[in-house]
GUDREN-706865 format. One record per residue (C-alpha): residue number from 1; residue in one letter; y, x, z. Coordinates in steps of 0.1 Angstrom, whole numbers, plus 5000, padded with zeros to 4 digits. Each point is the difference from the previous one (the first is absolute). Layout:
N
<mivex pos="NUM" code="A" yy="Y" xx="X" zz="Z"/>
...
//
This chain:
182
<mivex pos="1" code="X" yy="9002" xx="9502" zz="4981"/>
<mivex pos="2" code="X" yy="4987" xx="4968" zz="4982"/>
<mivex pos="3" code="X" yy="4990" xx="4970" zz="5023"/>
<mivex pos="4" code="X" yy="4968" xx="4982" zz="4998"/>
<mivex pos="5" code="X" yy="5006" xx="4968" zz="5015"/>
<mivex pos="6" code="X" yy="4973" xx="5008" zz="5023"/>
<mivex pos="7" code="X" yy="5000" xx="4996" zz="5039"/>
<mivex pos="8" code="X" yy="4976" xx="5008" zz="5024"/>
<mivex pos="9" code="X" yy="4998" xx="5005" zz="5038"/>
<mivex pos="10" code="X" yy="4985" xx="5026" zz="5020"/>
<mivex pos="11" code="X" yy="4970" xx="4992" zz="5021"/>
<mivex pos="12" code="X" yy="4993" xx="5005" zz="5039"/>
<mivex pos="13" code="X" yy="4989" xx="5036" zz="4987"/>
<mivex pos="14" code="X" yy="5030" xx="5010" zz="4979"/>
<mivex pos="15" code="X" yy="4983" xx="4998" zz="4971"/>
<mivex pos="16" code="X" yy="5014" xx="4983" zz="4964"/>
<mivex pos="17" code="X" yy="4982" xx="4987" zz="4976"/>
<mivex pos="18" code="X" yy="5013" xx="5016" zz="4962"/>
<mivex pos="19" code="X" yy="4992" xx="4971" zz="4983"/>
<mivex pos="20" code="X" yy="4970" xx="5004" zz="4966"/>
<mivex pos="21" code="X" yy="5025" xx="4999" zz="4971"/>
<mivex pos="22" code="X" yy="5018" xx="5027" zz="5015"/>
<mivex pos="23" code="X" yy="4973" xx="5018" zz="5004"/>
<mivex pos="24" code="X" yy="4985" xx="4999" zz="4968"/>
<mivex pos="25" code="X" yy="5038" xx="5006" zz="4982"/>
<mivex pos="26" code="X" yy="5003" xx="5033" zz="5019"/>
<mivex pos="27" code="X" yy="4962" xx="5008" zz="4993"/>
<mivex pos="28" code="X" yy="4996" xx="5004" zz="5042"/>
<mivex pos="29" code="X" yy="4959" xx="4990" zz="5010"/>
<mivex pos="30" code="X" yy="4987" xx="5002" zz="5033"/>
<mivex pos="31" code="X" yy="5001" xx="5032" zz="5017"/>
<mivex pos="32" code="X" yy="5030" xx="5017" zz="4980"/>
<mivex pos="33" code="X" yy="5019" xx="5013" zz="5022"/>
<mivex pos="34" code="X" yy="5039" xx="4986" zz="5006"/>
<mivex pos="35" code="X" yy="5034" xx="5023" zz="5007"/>
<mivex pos="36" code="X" yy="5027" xx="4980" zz="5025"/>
<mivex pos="37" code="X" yy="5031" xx="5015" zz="4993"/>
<mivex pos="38" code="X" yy="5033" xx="4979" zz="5022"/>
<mivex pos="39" code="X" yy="5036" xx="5001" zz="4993"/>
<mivex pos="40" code="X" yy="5033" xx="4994" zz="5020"/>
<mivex pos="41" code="X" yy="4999" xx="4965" zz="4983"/>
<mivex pos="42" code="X" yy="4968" xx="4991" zz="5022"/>
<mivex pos="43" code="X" yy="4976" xx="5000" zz="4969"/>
<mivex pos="44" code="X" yy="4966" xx="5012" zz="4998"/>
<mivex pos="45" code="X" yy="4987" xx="5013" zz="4967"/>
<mivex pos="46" code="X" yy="4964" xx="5003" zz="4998"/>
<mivex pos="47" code="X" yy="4989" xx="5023" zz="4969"/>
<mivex pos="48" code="X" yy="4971" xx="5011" zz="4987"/>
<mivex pos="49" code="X" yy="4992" xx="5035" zz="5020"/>
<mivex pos="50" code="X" yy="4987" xx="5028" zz="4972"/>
<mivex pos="51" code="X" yy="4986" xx="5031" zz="5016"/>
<mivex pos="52" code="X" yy="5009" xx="5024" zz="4970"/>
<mivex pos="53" code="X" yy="5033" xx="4981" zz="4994"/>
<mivex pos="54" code="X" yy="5006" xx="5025" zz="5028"/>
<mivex pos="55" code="X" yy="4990" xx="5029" zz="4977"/>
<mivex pos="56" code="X" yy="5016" xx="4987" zz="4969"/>
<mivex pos="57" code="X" yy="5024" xx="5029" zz="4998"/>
<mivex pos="58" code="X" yy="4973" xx="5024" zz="5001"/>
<mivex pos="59" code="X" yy="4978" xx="4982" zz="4975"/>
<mivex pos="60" code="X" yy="5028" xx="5003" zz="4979"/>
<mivex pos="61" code="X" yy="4999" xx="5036" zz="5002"/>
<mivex pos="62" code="X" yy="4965" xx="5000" zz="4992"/>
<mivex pos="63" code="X" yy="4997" xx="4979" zz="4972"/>
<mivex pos="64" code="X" yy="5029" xx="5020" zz="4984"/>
<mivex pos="65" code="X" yy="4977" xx="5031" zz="5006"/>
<mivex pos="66" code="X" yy="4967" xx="4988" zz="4989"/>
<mivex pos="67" code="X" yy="5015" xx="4982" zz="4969"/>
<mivex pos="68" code="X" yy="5018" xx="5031" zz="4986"/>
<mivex pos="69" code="X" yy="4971" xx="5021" zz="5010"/>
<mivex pos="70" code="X" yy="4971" xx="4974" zz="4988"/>
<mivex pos="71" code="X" yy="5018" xx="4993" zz="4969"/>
<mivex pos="72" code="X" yy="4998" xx="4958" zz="5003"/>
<mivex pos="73" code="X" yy="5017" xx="4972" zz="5022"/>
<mivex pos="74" code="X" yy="4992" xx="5003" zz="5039"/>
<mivex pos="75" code="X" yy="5005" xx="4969" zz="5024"/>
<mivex pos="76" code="X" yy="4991" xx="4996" zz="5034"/>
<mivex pos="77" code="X" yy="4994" xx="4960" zz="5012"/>
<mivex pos="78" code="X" yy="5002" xx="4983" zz="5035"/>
<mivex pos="79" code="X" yy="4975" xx="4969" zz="5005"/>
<mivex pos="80" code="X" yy="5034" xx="4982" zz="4982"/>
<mivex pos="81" code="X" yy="5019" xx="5022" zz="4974"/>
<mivex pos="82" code="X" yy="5005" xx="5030" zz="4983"/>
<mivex pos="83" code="X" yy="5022" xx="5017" zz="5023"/>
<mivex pos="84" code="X" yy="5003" xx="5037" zz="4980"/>
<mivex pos="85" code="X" yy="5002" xx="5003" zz="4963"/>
<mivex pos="86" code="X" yy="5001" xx="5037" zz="4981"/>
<mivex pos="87" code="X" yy="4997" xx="5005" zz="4960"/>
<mivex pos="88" code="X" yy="5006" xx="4967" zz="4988"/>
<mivex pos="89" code="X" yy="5036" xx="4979" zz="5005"/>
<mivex pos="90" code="X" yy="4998" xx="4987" zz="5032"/>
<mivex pos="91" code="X" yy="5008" xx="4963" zz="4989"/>
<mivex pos="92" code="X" yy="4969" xx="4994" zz="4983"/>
<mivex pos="93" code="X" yy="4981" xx="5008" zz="5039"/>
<mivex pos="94" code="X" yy="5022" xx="5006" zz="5026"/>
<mivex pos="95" code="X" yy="5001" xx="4970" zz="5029"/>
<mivex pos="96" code="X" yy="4978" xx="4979" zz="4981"/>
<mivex pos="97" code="X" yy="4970" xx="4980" zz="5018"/>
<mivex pos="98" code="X" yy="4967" xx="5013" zz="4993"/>
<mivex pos="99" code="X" yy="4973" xx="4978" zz="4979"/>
<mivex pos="100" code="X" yy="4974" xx="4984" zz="5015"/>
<mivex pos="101" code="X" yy="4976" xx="5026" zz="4982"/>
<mivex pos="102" code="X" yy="5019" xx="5028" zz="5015"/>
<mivex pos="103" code="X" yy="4994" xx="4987" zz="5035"/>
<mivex pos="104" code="X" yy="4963" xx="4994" zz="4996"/>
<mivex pos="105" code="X" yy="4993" xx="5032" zz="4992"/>
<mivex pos="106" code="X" yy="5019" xx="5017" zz="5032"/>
<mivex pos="107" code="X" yy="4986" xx="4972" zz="5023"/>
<mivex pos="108" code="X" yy="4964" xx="5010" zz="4980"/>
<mivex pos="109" code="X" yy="5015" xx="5042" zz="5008"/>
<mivex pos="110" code="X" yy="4988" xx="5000" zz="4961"/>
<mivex pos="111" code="X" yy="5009" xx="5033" zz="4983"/>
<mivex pos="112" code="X" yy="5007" xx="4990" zz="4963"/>
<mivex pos="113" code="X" yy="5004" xx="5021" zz="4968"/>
<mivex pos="114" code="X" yy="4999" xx="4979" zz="4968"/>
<mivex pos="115" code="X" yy="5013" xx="4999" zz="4965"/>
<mivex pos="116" code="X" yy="5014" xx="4966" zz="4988"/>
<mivex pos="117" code="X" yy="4972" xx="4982" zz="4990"/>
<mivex pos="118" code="X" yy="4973" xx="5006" zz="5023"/>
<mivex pos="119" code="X" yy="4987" xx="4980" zz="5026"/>
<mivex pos="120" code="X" yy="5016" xx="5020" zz="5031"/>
<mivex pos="121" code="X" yy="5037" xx="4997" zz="4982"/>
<mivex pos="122" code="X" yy="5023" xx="4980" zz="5023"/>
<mivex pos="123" code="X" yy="5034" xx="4987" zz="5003"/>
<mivex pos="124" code="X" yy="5022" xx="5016" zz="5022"/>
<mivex pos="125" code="X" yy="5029" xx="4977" zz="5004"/>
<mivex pos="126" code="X" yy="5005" xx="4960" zz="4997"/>
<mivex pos="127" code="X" yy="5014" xx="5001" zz="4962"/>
<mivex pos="128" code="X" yy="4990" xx="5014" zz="4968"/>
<mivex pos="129" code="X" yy="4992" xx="5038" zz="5000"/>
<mivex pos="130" code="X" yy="4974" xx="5004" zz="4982"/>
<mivex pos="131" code="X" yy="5021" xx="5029" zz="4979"/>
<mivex pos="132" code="X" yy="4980" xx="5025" zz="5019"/>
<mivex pos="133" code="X" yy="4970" xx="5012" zz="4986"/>
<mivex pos="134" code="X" yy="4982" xx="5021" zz="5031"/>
<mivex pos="135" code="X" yy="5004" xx="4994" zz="5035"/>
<mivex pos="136" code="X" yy="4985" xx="5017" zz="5028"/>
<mivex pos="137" code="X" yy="5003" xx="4986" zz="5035"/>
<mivex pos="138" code="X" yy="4994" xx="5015" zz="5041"/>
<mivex pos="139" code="X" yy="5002" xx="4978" zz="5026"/>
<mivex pos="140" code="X" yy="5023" xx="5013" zz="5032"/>
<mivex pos="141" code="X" yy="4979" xx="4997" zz="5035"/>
<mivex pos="142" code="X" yy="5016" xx="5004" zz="5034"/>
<mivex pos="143" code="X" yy="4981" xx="4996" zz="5031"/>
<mivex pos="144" code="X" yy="4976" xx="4982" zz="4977"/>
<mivex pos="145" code="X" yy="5016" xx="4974" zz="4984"/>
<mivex pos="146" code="X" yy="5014" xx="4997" zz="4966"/>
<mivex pos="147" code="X" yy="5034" xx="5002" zz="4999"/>
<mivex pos="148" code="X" yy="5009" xx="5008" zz="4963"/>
<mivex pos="149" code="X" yy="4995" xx="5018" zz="4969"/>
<mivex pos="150" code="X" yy="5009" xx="5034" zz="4976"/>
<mivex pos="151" code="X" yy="4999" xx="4988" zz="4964"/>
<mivex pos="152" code="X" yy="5001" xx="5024" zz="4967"/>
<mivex pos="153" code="X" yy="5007" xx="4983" zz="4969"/>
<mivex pos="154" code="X" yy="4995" xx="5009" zz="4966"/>
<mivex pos="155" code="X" yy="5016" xx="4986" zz="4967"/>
<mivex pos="156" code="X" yy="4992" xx="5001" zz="4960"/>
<mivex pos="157" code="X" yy="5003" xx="5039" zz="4992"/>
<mivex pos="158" code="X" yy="5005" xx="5020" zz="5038"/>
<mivex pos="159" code="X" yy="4966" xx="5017" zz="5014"/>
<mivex pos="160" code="X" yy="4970" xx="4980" zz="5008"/>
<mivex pos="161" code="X" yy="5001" xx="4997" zz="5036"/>
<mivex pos="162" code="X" yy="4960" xx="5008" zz="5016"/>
<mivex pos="163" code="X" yy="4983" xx="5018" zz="5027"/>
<mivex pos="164" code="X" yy="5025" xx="5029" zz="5009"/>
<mivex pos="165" code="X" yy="5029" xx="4969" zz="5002"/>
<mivex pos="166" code="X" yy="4977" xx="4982" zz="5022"/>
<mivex pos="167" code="X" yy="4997" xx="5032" zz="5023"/>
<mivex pos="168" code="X" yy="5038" xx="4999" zz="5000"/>
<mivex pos="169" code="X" yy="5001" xx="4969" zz="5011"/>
<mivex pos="170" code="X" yy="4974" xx="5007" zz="5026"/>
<mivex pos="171" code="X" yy="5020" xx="5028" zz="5014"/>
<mivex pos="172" code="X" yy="5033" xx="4976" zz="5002"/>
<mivex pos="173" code="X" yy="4981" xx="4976" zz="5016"/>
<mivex pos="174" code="X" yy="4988" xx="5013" zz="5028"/>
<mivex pos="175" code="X" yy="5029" xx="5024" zz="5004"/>
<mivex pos="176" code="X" yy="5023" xx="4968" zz="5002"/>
<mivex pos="177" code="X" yy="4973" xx="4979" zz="5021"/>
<mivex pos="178" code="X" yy="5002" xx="5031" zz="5027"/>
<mivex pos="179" code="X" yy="5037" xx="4999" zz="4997"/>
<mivex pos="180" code="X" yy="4998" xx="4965" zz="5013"/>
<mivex pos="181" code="X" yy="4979" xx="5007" zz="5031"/>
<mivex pos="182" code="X" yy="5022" xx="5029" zz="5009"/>
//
């Protein structure tokens, strides 16, 4: 655990303050919702809570599905990272925060299928991947709220991803978005 230097008290509500820069290091805005874990030790963790962090397994199993059946790279996204990675090596996604493109378009519930190039095309994580050539992107709903994403990639020479991967994604979804409500 690496200290802040940081100390704040708890008010006449039990409430703490987690002070801005902390905030905005850890990417946490108002209304994300906090995991308290304890230990023997007497600490309290706070951690960003992820609703399909709790399906990661099975996302896992999907995307390994759908990529070797779509033919392309298959990822599923939280409102953070990439938290499943199939058809590609897991290093280049896997854990990595999301780009601010990315998260507009699931907070916008914006279904996306692009070539490199065109207007819609848009990053999916923080650093340079523009090696992909299509993309198509589904935002996850639960109880009506965006929660994450299924993402198909495409690179220089595999199929051109279009309407019948965008119905794949569909299908994942709302099959993962009903998952979550169960």
């Amino acid at each position: 655990m690496k200290a802040t230097g940081i100390v704040r008290r708890i008010d006449e509500l039990g409430r703490i303050v987690v002070p801005k820069e902390i905030r905005r290091v850890l990417h946490i805005k108002e209304g994300d919702p906090l995991e308290i874990y304890t230990d023997k030790e007497g600490e309290i963790i706070l951690k960003k809570y992820s609703p399909l962090g709790e399906l990661s397994e099975f996302a896992q199993q999907y995307v390994d599905s759908a990529s070797q059946i779509l033919g392309c790279a298959v990822c599923i996204s939280d409102r953070d990272q990439i938290i499943a990675v199939s058809g590609m090596p897991k290093k280049e996604l896997l854990g990595k925060s999301i780009h601010k493109e990315l998260e507009e378009a699931i907070n916008e519930r914006e279904a996306i299928v692009a070539k490199k190039g065109e207007k819609k095309f848009i990053k999916i994580i923080g650093h340079d991947d523009n090696e992909y050539t299509g993309q198509v992107v589904q935002t996850i709903i639960c109880e009506g709220d965006a929660i994450g994403a299924v993402i198909l990639l495409s690179r220089e020479g595999d199929r051109i991803l279009g309407q019948e991967e965008l119905k794949a994604a569909v299908i994942a979804a709302n099959f993962l978005g009903k998952q979550m409500e169960a």
